[in-house]
OpenMM code with the backbone's topology and positions (N, CA, C; nanometers):
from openmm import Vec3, app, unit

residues = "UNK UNK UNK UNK UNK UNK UNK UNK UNK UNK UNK UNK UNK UNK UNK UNK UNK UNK UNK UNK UNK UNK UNK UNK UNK UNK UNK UNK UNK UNK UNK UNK UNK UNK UNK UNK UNK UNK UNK UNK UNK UNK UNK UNK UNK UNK UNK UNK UNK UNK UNK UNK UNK UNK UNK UNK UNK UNK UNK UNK UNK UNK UNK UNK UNK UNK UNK UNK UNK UNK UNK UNK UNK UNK UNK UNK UNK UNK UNK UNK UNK UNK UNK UNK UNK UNK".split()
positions = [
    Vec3(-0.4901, 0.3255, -2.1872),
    Vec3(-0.5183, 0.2654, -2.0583),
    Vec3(-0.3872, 0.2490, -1.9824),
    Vec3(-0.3893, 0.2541, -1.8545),
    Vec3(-0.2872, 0.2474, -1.7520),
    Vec3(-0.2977, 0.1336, -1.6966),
    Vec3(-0.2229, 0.1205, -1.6485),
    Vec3(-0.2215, -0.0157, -1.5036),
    Vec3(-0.1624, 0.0158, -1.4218),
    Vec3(-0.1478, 0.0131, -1.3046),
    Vec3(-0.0926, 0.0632, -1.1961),
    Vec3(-0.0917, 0.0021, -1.0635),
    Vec3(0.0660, -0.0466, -1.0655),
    Vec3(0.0405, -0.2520, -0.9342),
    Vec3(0.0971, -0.0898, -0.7941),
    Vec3(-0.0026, -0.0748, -0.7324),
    Vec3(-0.0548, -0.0045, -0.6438),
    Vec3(0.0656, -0.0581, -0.5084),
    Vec3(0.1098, -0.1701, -0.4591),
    Vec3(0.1833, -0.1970, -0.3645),
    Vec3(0.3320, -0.1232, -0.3891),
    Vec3(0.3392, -0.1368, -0.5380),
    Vec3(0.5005, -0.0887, -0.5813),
    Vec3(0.4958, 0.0581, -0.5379),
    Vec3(0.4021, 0.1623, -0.6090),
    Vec3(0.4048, 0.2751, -0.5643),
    Vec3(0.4414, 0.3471, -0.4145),
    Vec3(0.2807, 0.2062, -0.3051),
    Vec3(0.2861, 0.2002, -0.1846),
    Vec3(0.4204, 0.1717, -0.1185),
    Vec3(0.5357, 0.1387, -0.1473),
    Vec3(0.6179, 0.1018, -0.1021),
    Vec3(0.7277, 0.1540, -0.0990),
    Vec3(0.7462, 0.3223, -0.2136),
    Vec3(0.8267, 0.3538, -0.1979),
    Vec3(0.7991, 0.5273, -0.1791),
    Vec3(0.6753, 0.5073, -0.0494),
    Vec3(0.6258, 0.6031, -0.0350),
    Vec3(0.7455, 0.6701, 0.1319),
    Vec3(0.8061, 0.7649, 0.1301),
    Vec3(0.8708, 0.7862, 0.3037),
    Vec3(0.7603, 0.8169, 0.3743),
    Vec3(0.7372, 0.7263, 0.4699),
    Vec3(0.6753, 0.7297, 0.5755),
    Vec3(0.6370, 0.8763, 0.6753),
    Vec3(0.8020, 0.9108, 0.6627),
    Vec3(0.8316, 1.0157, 0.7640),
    Vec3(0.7843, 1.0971, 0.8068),
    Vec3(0.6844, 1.1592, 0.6590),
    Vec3(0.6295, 1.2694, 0.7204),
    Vec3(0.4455, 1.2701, 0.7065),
    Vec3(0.4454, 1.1215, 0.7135),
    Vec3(0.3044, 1.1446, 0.7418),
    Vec3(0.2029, 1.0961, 0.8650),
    Vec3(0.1279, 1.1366, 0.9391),
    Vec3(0.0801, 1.1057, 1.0531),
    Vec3(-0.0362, 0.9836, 1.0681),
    Vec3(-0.1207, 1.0149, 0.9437),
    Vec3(-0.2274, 0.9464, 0.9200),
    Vec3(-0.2512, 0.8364, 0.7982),
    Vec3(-0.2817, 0.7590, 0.8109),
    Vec3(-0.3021, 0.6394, 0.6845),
    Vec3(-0.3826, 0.7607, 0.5640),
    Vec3(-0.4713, 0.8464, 0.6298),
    Vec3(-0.5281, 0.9222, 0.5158),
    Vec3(-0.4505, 0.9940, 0.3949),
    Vec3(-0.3356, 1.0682, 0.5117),
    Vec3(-0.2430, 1.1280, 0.4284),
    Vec3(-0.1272, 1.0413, 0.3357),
    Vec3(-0.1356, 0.9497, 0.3491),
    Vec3(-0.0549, 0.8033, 0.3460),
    Vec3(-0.1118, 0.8105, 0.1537),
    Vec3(-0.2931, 0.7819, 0.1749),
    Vec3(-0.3737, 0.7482, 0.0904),
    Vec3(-0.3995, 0.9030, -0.0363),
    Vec3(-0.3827, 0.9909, 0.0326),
    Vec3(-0.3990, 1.1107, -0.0651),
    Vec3(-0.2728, 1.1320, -0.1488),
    Vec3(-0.1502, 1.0943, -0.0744),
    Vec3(-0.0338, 1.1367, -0.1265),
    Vec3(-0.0415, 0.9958, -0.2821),
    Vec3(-0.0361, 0.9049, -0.2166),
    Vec3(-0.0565, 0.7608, -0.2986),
    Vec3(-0.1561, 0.8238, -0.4112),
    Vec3(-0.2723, 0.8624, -0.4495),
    Vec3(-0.3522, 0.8963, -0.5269),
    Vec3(-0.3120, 0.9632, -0.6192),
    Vec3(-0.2813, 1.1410, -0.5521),
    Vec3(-0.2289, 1.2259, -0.6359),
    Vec3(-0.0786, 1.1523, -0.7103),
    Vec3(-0.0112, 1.0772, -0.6793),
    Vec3(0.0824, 1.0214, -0.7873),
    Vec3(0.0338, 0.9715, -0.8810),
    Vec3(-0.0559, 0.8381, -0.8487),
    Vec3(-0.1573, 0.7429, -0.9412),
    Vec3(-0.2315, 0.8483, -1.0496),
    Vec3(-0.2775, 0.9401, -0.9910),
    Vec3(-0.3218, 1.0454, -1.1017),
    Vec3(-0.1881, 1.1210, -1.2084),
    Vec3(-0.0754, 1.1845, -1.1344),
    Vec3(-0.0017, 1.1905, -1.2034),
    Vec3(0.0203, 1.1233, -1.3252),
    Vec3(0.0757, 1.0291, -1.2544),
    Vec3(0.1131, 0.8886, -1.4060),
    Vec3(0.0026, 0.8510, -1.5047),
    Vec3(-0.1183, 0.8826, -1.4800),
    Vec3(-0.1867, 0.8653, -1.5706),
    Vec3(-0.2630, 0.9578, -1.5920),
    Vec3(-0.2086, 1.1113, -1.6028),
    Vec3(-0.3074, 1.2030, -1.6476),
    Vec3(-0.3452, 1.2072, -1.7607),
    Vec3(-0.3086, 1.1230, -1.8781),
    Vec3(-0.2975, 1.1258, -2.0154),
    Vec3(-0.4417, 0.9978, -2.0854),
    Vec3(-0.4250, 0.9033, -1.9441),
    Vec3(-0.5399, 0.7923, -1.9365),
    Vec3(-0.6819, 0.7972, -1.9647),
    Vec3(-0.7719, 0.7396, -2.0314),
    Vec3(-0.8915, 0.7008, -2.0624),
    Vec3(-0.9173, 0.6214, -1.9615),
    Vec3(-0.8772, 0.4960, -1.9896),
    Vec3(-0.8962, 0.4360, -1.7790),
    Vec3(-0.7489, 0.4053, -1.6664),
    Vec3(-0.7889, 0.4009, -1.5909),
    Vec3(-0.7184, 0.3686, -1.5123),
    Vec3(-0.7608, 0.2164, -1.4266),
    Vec3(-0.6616, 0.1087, -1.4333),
    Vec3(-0.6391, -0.0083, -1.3683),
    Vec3(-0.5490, -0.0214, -1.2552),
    Vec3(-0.6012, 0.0010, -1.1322),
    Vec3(-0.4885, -0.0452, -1.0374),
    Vec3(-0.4825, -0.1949, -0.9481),
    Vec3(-0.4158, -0.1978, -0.9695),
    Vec3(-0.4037, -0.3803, -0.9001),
    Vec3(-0.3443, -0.3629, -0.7901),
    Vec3(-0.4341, -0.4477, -0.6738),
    Vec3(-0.3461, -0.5057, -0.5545),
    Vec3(-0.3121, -0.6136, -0.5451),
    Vec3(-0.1812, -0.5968, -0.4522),
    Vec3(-0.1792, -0.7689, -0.4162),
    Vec3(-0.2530, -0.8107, -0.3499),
    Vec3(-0.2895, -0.9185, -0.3428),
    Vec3(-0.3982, -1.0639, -0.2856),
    Vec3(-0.3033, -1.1515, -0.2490),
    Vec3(-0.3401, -1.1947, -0.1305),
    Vec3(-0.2842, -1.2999, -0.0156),
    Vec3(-0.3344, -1.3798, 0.0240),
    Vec3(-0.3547, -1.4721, -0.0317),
    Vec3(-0.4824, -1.5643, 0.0488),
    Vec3(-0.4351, -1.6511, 0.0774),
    Vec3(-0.5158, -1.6948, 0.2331),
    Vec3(-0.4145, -1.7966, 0.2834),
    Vec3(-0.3683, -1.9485, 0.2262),
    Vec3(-0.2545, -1.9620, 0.2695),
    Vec3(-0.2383, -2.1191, 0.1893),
    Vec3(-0.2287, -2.1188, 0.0546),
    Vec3(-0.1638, -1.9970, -0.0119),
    Vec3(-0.1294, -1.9678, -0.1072),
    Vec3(0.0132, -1.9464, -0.1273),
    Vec3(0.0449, -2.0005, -0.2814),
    Vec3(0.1813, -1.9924, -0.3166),
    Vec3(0.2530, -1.8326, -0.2653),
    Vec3(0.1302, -1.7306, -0.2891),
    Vec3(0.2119, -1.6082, -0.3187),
    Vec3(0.2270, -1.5574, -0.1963),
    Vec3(0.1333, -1.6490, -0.0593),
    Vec3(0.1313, -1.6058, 0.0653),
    Vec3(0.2591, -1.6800, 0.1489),
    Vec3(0.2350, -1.7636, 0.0977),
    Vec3(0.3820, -1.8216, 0.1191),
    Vec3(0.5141, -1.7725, 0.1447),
    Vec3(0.5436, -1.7585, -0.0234),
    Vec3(0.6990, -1.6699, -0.0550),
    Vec3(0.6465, -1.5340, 0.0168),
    Vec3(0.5648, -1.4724, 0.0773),
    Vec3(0.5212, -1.2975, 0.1389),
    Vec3(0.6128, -1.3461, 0.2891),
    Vec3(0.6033, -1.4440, 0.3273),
    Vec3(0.5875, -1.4996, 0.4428),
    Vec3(0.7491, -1.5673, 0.4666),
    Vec3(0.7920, -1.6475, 0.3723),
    Vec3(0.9949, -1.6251, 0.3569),
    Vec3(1.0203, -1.5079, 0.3249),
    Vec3(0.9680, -1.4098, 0.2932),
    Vec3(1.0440, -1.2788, 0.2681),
    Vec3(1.0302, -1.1866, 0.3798),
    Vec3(0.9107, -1.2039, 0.4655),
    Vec3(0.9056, -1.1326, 0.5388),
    Vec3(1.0487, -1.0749, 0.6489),
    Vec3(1.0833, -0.9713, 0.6699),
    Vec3(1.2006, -0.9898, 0.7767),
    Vec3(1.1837, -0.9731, 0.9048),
    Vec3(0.9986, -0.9271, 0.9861),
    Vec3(0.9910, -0.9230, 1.1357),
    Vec3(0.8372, -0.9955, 1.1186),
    Vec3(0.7981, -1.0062, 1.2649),
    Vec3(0.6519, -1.0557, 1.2500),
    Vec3(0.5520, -0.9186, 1.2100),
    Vec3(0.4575, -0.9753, 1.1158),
    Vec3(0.3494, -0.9126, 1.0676),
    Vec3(0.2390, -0.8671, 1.1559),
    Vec3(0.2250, -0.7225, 1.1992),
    Vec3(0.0769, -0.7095, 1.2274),
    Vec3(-0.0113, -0.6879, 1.1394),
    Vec3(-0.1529, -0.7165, 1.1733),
    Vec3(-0.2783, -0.6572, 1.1267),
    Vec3(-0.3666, -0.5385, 1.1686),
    Vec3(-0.3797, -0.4530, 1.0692),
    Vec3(-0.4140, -0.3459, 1.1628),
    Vec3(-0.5767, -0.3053, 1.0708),
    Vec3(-0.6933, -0.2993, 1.1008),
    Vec3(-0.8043, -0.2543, 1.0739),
    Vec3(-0.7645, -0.1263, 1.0712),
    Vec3(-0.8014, -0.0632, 0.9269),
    Vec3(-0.8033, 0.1062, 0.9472),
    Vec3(-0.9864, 0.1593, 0.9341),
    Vec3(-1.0234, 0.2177, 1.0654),
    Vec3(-1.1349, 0.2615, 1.0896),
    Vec3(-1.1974, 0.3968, 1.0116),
    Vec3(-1.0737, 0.4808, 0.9876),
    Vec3(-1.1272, 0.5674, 0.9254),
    Vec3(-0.9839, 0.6903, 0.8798),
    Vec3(-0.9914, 0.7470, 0.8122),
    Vec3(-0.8816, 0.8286, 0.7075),
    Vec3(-0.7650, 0.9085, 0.8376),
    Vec3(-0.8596, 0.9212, 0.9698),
    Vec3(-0.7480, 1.0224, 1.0309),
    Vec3(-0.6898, 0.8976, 1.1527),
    Vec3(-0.7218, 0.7878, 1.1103),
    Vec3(-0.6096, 0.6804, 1.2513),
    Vec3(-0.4715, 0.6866, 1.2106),
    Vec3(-0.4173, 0.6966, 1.3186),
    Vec3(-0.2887, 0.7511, 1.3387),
    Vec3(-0.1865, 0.6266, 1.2657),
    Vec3(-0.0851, 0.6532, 1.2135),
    Vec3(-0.0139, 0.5518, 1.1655),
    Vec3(0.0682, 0.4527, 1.3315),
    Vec3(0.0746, 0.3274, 1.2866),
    Vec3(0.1674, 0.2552, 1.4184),
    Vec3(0.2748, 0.3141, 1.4590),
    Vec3(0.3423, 0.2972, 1.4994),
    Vec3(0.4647, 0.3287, 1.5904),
    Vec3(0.5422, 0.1975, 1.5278),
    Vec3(0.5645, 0.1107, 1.4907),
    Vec3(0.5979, 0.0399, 1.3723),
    Vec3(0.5761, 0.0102, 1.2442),
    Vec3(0.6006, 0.1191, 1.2072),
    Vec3(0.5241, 0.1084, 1.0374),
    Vec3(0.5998, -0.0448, 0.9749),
    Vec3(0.7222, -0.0018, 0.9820),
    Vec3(0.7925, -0.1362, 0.9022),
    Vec3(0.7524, -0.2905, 0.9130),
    Vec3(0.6679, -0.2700, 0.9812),
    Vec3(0.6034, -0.4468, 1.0342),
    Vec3(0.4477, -0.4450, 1.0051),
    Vec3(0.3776, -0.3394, 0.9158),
    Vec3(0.2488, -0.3208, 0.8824),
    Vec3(0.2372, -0.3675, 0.7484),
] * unit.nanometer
topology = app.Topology()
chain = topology.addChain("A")
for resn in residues:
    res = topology.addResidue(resn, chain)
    for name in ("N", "CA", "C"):
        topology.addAtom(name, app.Element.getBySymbol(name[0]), res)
């Protein structure tokens, strides 16, 4: 069995060359598969933020600009024009 904390991966993905959250999400996958091609299951964990929480908290001193929220509608919406604040 694998585990796989899904933000770490997400985070040290370059942005640069992708247009769409989809391609964002396929590239993210095919790694997750990588690392565990050998796996029976696969576990991936996200982080959880809930408000008024310790861990939302320290997200929130660490942060270094203000946070948007962005609803993704569907695989081909275009990435922001500020990724670094998503």
């Amino acid at each position: 069995m694998d585990i796989l904390e899904f933000m770490s991966y997400a985070r040290n993905v370059s942005l640069d060359k992708f247009k769409t959250f989809g391609q964002i999400v396929e590239s993210l996958w095919k790694t997750l598969q990588y690392h565990s091609r050998n796996a029976y299951r696969i576990d991936i964990i996200f982080d959880l933020y809930l408000d008024n929480s310790i861990k939302q908290s320290a997200g929130v001193r660490r942060q270094k600009r203000m946070l948007i929220d962005i609803i993704i509608s569907n695989s081909n919406q275009l990435l922001p024009a500020k990724m670094d604040c998503f």
